[in-house]
N, C-alpha and C positions, 0 to 999 in steps of 0.2 A: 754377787757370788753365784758359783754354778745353782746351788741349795735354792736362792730366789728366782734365778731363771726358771729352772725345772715347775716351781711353786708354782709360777708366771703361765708356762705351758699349761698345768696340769688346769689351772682356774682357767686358761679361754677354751681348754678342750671340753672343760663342762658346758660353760655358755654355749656354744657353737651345740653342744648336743642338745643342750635345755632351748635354742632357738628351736634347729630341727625338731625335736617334739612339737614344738608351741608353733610350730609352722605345720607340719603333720595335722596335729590336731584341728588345725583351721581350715584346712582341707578337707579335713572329714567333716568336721562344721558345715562349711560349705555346699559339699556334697549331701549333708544328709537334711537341710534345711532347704533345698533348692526345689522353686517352684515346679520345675520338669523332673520326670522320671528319667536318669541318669542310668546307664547300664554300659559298665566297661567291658571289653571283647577280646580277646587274641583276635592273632589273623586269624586260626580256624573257628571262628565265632564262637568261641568258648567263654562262659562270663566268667568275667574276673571279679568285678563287684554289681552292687544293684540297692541304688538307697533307696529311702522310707518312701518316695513320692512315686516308685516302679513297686516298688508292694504294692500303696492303693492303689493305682491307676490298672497294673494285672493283677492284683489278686494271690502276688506269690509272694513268700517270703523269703529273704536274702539266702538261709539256710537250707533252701531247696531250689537251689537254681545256680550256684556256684560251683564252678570246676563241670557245668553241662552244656549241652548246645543251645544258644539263643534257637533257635529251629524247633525246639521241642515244645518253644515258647508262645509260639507265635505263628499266624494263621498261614496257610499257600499262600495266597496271595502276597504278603508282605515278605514269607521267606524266598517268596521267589524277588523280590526286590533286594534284599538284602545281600543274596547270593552274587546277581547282578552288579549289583556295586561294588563290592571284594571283587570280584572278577575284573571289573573297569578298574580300579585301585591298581589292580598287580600291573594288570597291562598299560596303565597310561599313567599311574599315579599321581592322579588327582590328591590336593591337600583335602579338598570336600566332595563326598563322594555323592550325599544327594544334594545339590546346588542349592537348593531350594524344600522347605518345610513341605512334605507330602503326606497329604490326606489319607488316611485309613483306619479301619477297624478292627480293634483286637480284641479277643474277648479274656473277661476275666476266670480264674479259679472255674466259678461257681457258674460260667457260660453265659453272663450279662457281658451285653456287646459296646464296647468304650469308643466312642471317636477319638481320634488323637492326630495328632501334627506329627512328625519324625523327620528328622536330622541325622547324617550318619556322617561323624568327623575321623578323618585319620592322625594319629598323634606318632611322632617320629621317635622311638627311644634307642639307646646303646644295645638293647638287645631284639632288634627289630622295629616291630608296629605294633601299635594297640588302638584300638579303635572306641570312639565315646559314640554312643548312641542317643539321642533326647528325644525322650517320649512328653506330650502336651495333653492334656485331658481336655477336647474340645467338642464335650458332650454337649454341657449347655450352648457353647454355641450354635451348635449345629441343630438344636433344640429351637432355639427363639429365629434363626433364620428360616427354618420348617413352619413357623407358626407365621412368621410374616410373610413369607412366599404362601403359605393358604389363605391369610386373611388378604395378601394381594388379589387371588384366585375368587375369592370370595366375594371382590369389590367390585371384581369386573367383572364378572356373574349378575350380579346387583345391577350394575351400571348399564349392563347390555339387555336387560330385561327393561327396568328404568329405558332406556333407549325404543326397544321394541314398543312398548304400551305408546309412548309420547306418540312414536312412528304410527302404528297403527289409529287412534284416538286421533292424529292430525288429519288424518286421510279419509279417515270415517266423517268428520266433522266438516272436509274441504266439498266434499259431493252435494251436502243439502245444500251448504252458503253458495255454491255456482248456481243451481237452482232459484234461489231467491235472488242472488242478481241476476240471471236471464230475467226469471217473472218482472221482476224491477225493473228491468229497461225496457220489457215490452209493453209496460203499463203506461209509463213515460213517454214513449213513441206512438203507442194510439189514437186513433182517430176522435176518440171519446173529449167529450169536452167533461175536464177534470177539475173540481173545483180550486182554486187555489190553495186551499187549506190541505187538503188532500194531492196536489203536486207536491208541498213542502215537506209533508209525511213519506211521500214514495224518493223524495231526494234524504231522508234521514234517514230510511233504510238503506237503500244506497250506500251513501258514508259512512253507516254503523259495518255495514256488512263485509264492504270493502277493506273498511280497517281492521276488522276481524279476521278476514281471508290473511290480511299482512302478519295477520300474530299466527295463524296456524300454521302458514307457510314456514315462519322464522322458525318454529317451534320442529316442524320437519326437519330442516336444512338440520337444527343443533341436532336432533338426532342421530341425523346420520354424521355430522362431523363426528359425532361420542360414539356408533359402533361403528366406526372407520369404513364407511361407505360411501361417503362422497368424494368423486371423482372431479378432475380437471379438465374439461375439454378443449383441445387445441383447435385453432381453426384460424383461417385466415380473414382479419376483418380490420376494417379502415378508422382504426381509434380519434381520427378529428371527427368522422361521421358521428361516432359512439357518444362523446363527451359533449359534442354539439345537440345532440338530441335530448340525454341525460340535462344537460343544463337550462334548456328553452323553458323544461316544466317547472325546474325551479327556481326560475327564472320569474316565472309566473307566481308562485307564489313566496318568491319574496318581496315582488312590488306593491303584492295586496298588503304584505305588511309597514310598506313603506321603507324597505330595506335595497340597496343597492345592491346587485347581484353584478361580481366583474370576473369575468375567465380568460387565461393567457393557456396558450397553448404555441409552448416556445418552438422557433423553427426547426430547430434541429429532431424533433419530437417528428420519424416517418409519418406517411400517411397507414400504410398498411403495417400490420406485425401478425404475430402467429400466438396466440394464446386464447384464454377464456374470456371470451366478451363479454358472457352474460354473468360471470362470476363478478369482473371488474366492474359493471355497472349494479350491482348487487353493492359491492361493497362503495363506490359513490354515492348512491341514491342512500344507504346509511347513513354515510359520514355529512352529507350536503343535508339530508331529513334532519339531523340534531342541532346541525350548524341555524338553520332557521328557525326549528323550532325558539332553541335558547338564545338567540338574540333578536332583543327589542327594536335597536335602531343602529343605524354603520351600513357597515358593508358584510357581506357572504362571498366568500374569493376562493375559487378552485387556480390552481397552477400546475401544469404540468411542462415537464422537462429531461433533455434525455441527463444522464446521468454517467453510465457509460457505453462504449459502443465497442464493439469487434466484428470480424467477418463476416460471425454468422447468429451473432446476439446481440440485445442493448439493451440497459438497465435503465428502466423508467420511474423517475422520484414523483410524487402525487402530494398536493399539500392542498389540503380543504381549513382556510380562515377564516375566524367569525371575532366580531365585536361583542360578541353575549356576555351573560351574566361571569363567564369563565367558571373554574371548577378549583375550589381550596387544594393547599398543597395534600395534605395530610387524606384528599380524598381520592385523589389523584390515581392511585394505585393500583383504587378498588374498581374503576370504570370498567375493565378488560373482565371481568369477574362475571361466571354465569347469574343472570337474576339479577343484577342489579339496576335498580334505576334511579333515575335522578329526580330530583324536582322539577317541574316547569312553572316560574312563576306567572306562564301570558294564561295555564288551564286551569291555574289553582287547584294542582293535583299530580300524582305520579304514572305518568305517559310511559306505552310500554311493555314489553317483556320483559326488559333489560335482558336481551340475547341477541341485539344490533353489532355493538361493536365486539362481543362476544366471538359471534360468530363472521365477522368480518375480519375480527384480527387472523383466528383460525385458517380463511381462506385464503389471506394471505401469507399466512406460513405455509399453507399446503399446496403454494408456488412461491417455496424458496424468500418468500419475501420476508419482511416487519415492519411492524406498526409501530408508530411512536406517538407519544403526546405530551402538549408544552401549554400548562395552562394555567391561570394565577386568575383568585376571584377577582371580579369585577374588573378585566383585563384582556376577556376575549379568550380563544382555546385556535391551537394549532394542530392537527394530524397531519401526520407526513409519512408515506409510506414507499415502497419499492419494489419494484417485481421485476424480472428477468424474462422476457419475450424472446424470441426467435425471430431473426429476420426474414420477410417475406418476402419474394421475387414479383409478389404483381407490384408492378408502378405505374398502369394506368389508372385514373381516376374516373367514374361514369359521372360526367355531370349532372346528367340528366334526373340520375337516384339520388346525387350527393345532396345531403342538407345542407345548407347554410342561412348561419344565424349572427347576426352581427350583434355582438355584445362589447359593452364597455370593456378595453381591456387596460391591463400593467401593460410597464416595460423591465422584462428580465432580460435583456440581453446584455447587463451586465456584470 
């Protein structure tokens, strides 16, 4: 009957309005529980609303900011952003008018100064534009990144002073110990008949001193890797010469140990190249020093090979092998670590700075390269590393200077 129909209207016209409330009201829920400070606009930036999270965050309340200019609100600097953007909007209309969350500072009420994040969204309606603005309260953050950008400031403060003393303190230290090895060797070299007892004392200062000089030196170099003062020097120099020479010494003493020393130095590997000689033999005489120190018996194996090549560069892989005691997985990690050292079971003691492969790894990253290690206890230890030279134009070779050392070698050439 019409009398039900009508009923019928009149009960979904209520629901339909009791949604719209209860949808209303969720919006205002919404809006006034929302982590951002939320501030609605006309186009002439006029607020339309402004929930509980734009109270705290300025310091104003809804009641004194509605139906006036957002501009009254808010600092130069951000009203000239604001303005900016309405102006971009009209002319190009953009749906979002700052792309991206921009940093600034607003002050509250009471002139305490807030970081905040802001967003400025254009919303499309039937009677024009209205625009959402999202304010972020990112005081604390910008508080605790302040506090670690100082305590960063601070570290390296610390570290470069740390640095200077070691630097200083190695250099003070290296002056007398040249002095007592001159005096040393020219006691050694005299005429004076010495009695045995006392030749064996001038060869353990000697050895003590020398190996002394080796810990200050290292002890320099790390400082200058740590206030970034060590340099790469390029030069041109004949790397079979280099690694032939580097290997004869230890060569020598790995047969005192009874150890077989074998070096492949693959064909394709030029004669000449353009990089730091003395760095690269810095960082062999490291890695071939541990390789015999920590193995008993086997072999001690340098390999080198080219890796890749181009017109005007080639990438040189380096791999120094030993049959030692190897190094547990779980310890693995910690070798490359300033200070650390290992055991030697041949000295019944810890051998060392631990600043060798330290600062070898270092010098090969600060030529582009890396270092790597593959080693399992009681299985021997592997380093393998890379560096990127420059090709050189000399291709004559002086015989006359060139070393040559016959040593057992591999076959890599497959």
């Amino acid at each position: 009957s019409i009398n039900d129909q009508l009923t019928k209207e009149i009960v979904s016209k209520k629901k339909i309005e009791e949604q719209l409330k209860d949808s209303e009201h969720l919006k205002s829920t919404v809006l006034e529980t929302a982590m951002d400070g939320i501030i609605l606009l006309d186009s002439d930036a006029t607020v339309l609303t402004w929930n509980k999270m734009a109270e705290h965050i300025l310091g104003l309340k809804k009641q004194e900011t509605l139906g006036k200019s957002i501009y009254l609100f808010v600092p130069h600097k951000l009203r000239k952003e604001l303005k900016n953007s309405f102006q971009n909007y009209k002319n190009k209309g953009y749906d979002q008018l700052i792309n991206k969350r921009v940093e600034t500072i607003v002050h509250r009420k009471n002139g305490v100064p807030v970081h905040v994040e802001l967003t400025l969204i254009a919303i499309k309606t039937k009677n024009g534009h209205i625009f959402n603005a999202f304010f972020r309260d990112i005081t604390q953050k910008k508080k605790v990144e302040t506090e670690i950008r100082e305590a960063k400031i601070a570290a390296e403060k610390s570290a470069s002073a740390k640095s200077m003393v070691l630097s200083n303190m190695s250099h003070e230290i290296r002056t007398p110990l040249n002095e007592i090895l001159g005096l040393t060797k020219i006691l050694q070299q005299s005429d004076f008949k010495t009695p045995e007892v006392d030749r064996k004392n001038l060869d353990g200062i000697q050895f003590s001193a020398e190996n002394l000089l080796v810990l200050v030196n290292d002890i320099l170099d790390f400082s200058k890797i740590e206030a970034g003062k060590l340099t790469i020097h390029k030069t041109n120099f004949n790397i079979h010469d280099l690694i032939h020479k580097i290997s004869r010494g230890f060569r020598i003493k790995a047969e005192e140990k009874g150890l077989q020393f074998l070096l492949n130095i693959h064909p394709t590997v030029p004669k000449f190249i353009i990089g730091d000689q003395h760095r690269l033999s810095q960082i062999l005489t490291n890695l071939l020093g541990n390789a015999i120190k920590f193995t008993k018996e086997g072999t001690v194996t340098i390999e080198v090979r080219c890796l890749e090549e181009s017109d005007k560069s080639i990438v040189l892989r380096f791999k120094v092998l030993d049959t030692g005691i190897g190094i547990r997985k779980d310890k693995l990690q910690n070798i490359f670590k300033s200070f650390y050292q290992a055991y030697n079971p041949d000295s019944n003691k810890i051998d060392g700075t631990g600043l060798g492969l330290t600062i070898s790894k270092r010098l090969i990253e600060l030529q582009k390269g890396d270092l790597k290690a593959k080693s399992a206890l009681g299985e021997g230890s592997e380093f393998e590393f890379t560096i990127k030279y420059k090709k050189s134009e000399l291709k004559l070779v002086d015989e006359k200077n060139a070393a040559h050392v016959t040593l057992p070698s591999l076959n890599l050439d497959d």
